[in-house]
BALOFI-543540 format. One record per residue (C-alpha): residue in one letter; y, x, z. Coordinates in steps of 0.5 Angstrom, whole numbers, m for minus. Layout:
N
<'a',<Y,X,Z>>
...
***
This chain:
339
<'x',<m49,7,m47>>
<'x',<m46,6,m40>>
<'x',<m39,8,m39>>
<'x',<m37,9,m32>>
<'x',<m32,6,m28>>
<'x',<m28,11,m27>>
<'x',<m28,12,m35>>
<'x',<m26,4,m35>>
<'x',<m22,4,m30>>
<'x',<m19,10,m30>>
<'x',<m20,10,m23>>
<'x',<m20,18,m21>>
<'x',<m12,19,m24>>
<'x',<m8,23,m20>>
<'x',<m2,17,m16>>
<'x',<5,17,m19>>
<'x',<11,17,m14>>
<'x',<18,15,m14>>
<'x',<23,21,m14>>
<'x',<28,18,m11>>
<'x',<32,12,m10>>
<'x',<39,10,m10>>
<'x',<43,8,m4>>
<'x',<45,2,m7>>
<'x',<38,0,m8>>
<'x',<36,2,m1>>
<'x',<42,m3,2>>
<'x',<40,m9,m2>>
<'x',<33,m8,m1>>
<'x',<31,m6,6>>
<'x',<34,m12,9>>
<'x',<30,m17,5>>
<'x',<22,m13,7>>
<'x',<25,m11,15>>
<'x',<27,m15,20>>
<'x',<34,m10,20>>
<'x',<41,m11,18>>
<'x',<46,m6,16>>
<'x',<52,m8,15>>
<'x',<58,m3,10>>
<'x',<64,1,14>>
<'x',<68,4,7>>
<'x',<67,2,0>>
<'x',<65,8,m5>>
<'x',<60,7,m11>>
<'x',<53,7,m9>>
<'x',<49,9,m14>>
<'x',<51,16,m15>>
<'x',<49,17,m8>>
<'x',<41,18,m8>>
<'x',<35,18,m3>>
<'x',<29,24,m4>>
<'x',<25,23,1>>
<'x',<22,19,7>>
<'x',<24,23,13>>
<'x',<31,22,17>>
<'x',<35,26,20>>
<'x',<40,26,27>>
<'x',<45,31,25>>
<'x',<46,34,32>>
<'x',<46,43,30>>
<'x',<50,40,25>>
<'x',<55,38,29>>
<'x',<54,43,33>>
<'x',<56,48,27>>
<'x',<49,50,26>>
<'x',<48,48,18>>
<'x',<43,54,16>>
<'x',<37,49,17>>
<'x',<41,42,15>>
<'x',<37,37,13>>
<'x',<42,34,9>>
<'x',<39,30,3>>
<'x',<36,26,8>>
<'x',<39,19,11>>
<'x',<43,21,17>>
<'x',<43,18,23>>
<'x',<48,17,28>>
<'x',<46,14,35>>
<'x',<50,15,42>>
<'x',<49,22,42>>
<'x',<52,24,36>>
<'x',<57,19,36>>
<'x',<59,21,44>>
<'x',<60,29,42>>
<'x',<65,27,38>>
<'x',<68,23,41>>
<'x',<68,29,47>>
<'x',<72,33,42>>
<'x',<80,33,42>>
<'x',<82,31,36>>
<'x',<83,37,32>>
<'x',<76,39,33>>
<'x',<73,33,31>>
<'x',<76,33,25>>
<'x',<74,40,24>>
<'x',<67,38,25>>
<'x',<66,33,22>>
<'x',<69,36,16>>
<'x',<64,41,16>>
<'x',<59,36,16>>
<'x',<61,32,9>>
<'x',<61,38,6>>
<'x',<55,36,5>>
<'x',<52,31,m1>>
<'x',<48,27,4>>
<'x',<46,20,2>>
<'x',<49,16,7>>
<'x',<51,16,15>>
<'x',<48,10,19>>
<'x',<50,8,25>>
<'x',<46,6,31>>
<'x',<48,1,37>>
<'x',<54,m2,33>>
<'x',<57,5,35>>
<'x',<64,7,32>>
<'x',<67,13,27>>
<'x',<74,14,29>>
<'x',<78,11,22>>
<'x',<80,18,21>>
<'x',<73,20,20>>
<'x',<70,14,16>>
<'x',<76,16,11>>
<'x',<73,23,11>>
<'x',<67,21,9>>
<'x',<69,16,4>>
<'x',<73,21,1>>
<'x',<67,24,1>>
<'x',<64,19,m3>>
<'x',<58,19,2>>
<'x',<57,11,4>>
<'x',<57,10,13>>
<'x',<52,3,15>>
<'x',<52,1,22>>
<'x',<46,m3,26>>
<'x',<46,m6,33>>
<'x',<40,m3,32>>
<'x',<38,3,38>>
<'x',<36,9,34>>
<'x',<29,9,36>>
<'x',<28,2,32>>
<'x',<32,4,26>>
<'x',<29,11,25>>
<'x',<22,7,26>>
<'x',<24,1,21>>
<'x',<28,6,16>>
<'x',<23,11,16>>
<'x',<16,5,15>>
<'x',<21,3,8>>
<'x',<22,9,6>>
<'x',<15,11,7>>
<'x',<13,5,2>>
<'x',<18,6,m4>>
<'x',<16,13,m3>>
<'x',<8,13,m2>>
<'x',<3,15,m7>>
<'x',<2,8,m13>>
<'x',<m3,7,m19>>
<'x',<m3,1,m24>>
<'x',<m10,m1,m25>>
<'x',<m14,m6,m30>>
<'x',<m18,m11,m26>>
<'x',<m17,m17,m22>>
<'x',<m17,m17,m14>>
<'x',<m19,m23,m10>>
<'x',<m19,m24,m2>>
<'x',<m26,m26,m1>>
<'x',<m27,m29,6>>
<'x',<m22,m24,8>>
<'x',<m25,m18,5>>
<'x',<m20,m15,m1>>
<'x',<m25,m15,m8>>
<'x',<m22,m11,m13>>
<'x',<m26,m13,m20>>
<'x',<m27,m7,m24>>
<'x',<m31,m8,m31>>
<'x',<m29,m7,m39>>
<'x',<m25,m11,m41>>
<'x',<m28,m19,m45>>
<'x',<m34,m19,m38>>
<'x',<m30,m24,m35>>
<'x',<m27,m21,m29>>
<'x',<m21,m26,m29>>
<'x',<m26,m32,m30>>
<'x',<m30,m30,m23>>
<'x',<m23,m29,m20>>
<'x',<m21,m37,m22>>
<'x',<m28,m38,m20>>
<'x',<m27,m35,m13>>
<'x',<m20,m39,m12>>
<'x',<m23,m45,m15>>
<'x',<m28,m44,m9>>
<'x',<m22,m42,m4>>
<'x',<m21,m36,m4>>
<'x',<m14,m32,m5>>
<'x',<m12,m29,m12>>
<'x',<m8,m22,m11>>
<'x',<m7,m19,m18>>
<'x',<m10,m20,m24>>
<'x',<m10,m17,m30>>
<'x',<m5,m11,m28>>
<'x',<m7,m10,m20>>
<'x',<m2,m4,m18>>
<'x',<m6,1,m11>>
<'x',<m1,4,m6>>
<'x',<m3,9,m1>>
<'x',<2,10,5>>
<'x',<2,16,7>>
<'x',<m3,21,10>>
<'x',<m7,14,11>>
<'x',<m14,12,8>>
<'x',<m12,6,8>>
<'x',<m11,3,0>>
<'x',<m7,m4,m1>>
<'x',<m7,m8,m7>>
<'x',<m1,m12,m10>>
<'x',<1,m16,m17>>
<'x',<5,m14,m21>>
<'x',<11,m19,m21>>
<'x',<13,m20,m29>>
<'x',<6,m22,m29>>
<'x',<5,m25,m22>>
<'x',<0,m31,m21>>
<'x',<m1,m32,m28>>
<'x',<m7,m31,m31>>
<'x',<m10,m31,m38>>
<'x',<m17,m34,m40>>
<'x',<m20,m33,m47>>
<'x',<m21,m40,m49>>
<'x',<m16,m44,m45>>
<'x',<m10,m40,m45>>
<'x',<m5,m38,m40>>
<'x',<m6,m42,m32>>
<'x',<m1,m42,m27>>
<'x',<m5,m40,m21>>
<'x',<0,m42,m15>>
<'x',<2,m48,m19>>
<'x',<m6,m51,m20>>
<'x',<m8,m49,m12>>
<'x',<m2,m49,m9>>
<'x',<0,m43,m4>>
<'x',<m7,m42,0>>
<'x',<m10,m40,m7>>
<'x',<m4,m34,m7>>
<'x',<m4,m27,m3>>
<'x',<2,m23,m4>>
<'x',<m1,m16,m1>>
<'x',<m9,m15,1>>
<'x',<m13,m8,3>>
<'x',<m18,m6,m2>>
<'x',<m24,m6,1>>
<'x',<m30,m7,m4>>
<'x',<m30,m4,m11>>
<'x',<m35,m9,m15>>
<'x',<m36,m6,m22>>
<'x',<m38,m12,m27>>
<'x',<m43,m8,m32>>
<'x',<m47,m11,m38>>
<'x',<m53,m13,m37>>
<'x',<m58,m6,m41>>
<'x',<m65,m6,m39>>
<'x',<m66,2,m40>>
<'x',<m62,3,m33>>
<'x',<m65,2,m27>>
<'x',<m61,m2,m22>>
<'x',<m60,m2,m15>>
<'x',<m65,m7,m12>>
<'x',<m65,m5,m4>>
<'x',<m58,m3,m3>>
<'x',<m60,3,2>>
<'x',<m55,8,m1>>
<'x',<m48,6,m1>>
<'x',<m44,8,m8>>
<'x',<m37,10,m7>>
<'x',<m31,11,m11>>
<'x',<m25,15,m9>>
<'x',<m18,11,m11>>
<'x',<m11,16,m10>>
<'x',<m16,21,m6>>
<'x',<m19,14,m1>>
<'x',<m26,13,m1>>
<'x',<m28,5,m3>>
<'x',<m36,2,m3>>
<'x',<m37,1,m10>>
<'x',<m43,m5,m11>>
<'x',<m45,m6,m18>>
<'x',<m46,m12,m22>>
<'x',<m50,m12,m28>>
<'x',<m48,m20,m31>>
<'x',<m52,m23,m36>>
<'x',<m52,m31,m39>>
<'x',<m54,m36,m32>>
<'x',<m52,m32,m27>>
<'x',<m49,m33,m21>>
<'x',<m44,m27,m20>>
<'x',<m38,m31,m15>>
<'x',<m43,m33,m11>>
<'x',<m45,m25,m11>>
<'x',<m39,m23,m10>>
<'x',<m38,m28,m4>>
<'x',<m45,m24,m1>>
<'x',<m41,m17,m2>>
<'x',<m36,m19,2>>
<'x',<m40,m23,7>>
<'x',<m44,m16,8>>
<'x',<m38,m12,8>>
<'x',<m37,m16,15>>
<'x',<m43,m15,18>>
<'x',<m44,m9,17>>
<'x',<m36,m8,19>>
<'x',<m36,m12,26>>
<'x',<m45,m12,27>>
<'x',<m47,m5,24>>
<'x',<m53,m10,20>>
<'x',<m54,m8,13>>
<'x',<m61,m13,10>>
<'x',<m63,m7,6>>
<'x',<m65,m3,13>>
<'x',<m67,m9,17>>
<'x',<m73,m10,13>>
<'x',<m75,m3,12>>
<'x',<m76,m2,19>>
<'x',<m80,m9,19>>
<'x',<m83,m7,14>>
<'x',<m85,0,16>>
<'x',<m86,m3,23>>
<'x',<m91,m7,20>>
<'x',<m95,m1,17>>
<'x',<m95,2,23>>
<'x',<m98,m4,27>>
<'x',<m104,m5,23>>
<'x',<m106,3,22>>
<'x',<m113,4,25>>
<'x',<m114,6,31>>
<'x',<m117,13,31>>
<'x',<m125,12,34>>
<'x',<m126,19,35>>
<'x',<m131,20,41>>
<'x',<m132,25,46>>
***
């Protein structure tokens, strides 16, 4: 009996997502992935502090004393306008200002363009508990960078059972029941040159509204791989760091399926299958497998046509129907009616 593979694979199961991160996390982390780097201006205990969402927020109602539409379980950000309006203020009605804002639990205050915070409002926010970063930074490029971290930690995720491989360029996610030998074909395709993603344990992401899917490993398992037989291998330290891809788009879903004599399989290819993965629709090629035949090298032609039909609009199957309809129509007999 067939099992589809979104049965197999699960592949239709609604994206899990983060609710929240802590601050700390955020402090250690965003410096490692982005080209930005925050510096602490107080000392307070971080991971009771906690980020909900991927929007930013720049406070500017808020200090104005408008509070009734305040953003504030955002990251909140302070750049010249906001540092230059308290600044404006006498003293007094800074603080009185200021103090309205901390009320509020907000995750943490970050300053832009290595701007300052009076020491008596840095206390306040630290008495407050809420953690105060500065960046030399403009707003504009925090906000951006900010915003693409969040939008990562936040996105849409599941973990799949499977193997993908960077194939000429093109992201292949293997798919199949478990014992066809999905991780086989994958070390056949890095023996041959191509990336290894994930095996195994293949974990989809989409950022955002985006149709774009990316695929990466699960880091406990990393580069390891299991083949029946022979046991655990080592990918990175066999063939070296070109054999390795940390992130690759899945492009191509090739399910790899017993051989059964009672289906009829695809034999042109004029109707391209799809499977939707976190709500995105990918080609799905299906591959029935049997003793003696030469699945890597048919996973290298899938990808090869994927890139032909991507940057050419050329799919064989189409070309040589229209050769062979041309021919028909070349050798119809002319009508020899007579007047």
């Amino acid at each position: 009996m067939y099992t589809s593979i979104a049965e197999t694979m699960n592949l239709e199961q609604k994206g899990l997502k983060k609710r929240s991160i802590t601050v700390a996390y955020f402090f250690d982390t965003i410096g490692q992935k982005h080209d930005i780097k925050l510096r602490r201006l107080n000392s307070v205990d971080e991971q009771k502090r906690r980020i909900f969402e991927r929007d930013l927020h720049r406070p500017g109602l808020a200090l104005a004393g408008f509070t009734n539409l305040f953003t504030y379980k955002r990251v909140q950000i302070f750049g010249n306008t906001e540092t230059r309006f308290l600044n404006h203020l006498e003293e007094n009605e800074r603080r009185r200002v200021f103090q309205n804002l901390v009320r509020f639990k907000m995750p943490c205050i970050i300053l832009t363009s290595n701007n300052k915070l009076p020491e008596d409002l840095l206390d306040m926010a630290t008495n407050a508990g809420i953690p105060v970063y500065i960046t030399r930074y403009s707003s504009t490029k925090t906000i951006y960078i900010v915003t693409g971290f969040l939008d990562d930690q936040f996105s849409l995720y599941q973990q799949y059972h499977g193997s993908m491989v960077d194939v000429y360029g093109v992201g292949v996610l293997l798919a199949g029941k478990s014992g066809l030998g999905k991780s086989e074909i994958a070390l056949d395709l890095v023996e041959r040159g191509h990336g290894l993603v994930a095996d195994d344990v293949v974990i989809i992401q989409r950022k955002g509204e985006s149709m774009i899917l990316n695929a990466k490993r699960n880091h406990i398992i990393d580069h390891f791989m299991e083949i029946r037989g022979l046991g655990v291998v080592d990918v990175r330290a066999n063939f070296g760091i070109r054999a390795i891809r940390d992130i690759k788009e899945v492009q191509v879903v090739v399910e790899l399926l017993e051989w059964n004599k009672e289906i009829a399989y695809e034999r042109l290819g004029l109707d391209t299958k799809f499977i939707k993965i976190l709500g995105v629709e990918v080609p799905l090629v299906e591959l029935p497998i049997f003793p003696g035949k030469n699945i890597t090298v048919i996973i290298e032609v899938v990808a090869l046509n994927f890139l032909l039909k991507r940057y050419s609009n050329y799919v064989a199957a189409e070309a040589l129907t229209e050769r062979i309809n041309n021919v028909i129509n070349s050798e119809k007999p002319e009508d020899d009616s007579h007047d």
